[in-house]
C-alpha positions as CSV (number, residue, x, y, z in Angstrom):
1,X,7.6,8.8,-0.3
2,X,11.4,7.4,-0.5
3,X,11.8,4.9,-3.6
4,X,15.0,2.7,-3.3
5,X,16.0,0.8,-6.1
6,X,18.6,-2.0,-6.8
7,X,20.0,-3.9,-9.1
8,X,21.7,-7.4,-8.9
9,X,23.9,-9.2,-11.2
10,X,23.5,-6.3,-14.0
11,X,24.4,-2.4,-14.1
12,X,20.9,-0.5,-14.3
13,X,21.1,2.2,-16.6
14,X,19.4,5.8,-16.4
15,X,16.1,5.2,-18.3
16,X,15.2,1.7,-16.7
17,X,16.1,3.6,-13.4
18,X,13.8,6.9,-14.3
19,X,11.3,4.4,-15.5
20,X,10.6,2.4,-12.9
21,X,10.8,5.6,-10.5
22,X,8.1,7.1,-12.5
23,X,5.6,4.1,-12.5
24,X,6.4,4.1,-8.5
25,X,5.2,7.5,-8.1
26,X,1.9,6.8,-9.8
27,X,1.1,4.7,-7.2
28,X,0.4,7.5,-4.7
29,X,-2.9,8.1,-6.7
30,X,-4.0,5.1,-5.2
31,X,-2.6,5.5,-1.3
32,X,-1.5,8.2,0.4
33,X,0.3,7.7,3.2
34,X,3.6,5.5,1.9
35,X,6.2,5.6,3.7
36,X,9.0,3.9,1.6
37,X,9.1,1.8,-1.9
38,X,12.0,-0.6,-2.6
39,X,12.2,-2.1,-6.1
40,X,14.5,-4.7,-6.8
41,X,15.6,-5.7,-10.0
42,X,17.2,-9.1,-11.1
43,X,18.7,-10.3,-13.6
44,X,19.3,-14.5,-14.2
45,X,20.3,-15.8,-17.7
46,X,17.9,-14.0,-19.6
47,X,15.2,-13.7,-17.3
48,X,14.6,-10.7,-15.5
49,X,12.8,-10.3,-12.2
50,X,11.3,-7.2,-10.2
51,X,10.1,-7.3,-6.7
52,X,8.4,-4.7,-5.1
53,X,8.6,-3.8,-1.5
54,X,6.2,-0.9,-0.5
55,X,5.8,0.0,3.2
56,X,2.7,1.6,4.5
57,X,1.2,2.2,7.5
58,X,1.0,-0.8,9.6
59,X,2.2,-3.5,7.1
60,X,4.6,-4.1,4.0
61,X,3.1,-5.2,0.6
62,X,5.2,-7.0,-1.4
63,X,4.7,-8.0,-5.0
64,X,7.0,-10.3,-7.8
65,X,6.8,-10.8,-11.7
66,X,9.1,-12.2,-13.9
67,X,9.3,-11.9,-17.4
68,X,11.9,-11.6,-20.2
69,X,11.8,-8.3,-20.7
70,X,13.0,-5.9,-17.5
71,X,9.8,-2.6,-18.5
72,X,7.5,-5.4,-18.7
73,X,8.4,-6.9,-15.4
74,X,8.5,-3.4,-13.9
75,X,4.6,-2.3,-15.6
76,X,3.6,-5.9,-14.5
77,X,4.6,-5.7,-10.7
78,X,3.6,-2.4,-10.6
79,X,0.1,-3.7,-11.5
80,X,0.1,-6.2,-8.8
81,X,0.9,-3.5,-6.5
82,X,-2.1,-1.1,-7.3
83,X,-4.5,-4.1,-6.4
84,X,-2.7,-4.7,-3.2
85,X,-3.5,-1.0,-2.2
86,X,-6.7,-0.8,-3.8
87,X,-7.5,-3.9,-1.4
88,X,-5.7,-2.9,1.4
89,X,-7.2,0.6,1.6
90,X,-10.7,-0.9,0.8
91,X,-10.2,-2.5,4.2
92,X,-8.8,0.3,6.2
93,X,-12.1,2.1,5.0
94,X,-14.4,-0.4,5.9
95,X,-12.6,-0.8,9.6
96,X,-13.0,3.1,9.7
97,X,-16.6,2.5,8.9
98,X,-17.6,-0.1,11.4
99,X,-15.7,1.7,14.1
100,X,-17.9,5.4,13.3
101,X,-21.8,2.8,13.7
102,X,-20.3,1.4,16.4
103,X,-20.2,5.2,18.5
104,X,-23.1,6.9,17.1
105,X,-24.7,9.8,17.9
106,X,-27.5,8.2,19.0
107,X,-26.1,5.9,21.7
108,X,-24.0,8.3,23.2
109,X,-26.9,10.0,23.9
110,X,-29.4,6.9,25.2
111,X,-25.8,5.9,27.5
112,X,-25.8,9.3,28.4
113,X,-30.0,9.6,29.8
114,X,-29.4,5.9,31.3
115,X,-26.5,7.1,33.4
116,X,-28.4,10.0,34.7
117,X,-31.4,8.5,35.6
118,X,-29.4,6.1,37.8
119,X,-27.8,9.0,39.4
120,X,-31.5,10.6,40.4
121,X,-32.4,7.4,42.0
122,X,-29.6,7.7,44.4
């Protein structure tokens, strides 16, 4: 996974930027198979912003807190984001799911007599 991160209208120091990276990798135990995470970080007056851009497979998920404090914004979309996988892998299961009854074993089979008793008629 490639995690981006940028800063606007303040210098981001070391720890906030090791910070953030490690909450972003802890939300491979949730998904997989991302591609690339962008986290921005924003800072007006004295309210500080984080949006997080995380592209998977298919879609982008995108997630926004603002607070006054720039870790708690960070933990806080973060959060957001592990529910947005969660959910978004919940359905990728479930379309998995309806996909495998949909081609069972058992109606391959019954296709597969019906097709050569046709064939013995001829």
């Amino acid at each position: 996974m490639q995690i981006r991160t940028t800063a606007r209208h303040f210098d981001l120091t070391d720890d906030q930027k090791s910070f953030a990276e490690k909450q972003i990798g802890k939300l491979e135990r949730y998904f997989n198979h991302i591609i690339d995470s962008h986290l921005i970080l924003e800072m007006e007056k004295s309210r500080m912003s984080a949006e997080l851009k995380v592209k998977v497979y298919g879609t982008v998920l995108t997630s926004k807190h603002r607070s006054f404090d720039m870790y708690d914004s960070v933990e806080k979309v973060i959060d957001k984001m592990e529910g947005q996988l969660k959910r978004y892998k919940g359905k990728l299961t479930d379309k998995k799911a309806k996909k495998a009854q949909k081609t069972s074993p058992l109606e391959r089979k019954t296709e597969g007599s019906s097709e050569s008793e046709e064939l013995e008629e001829i």
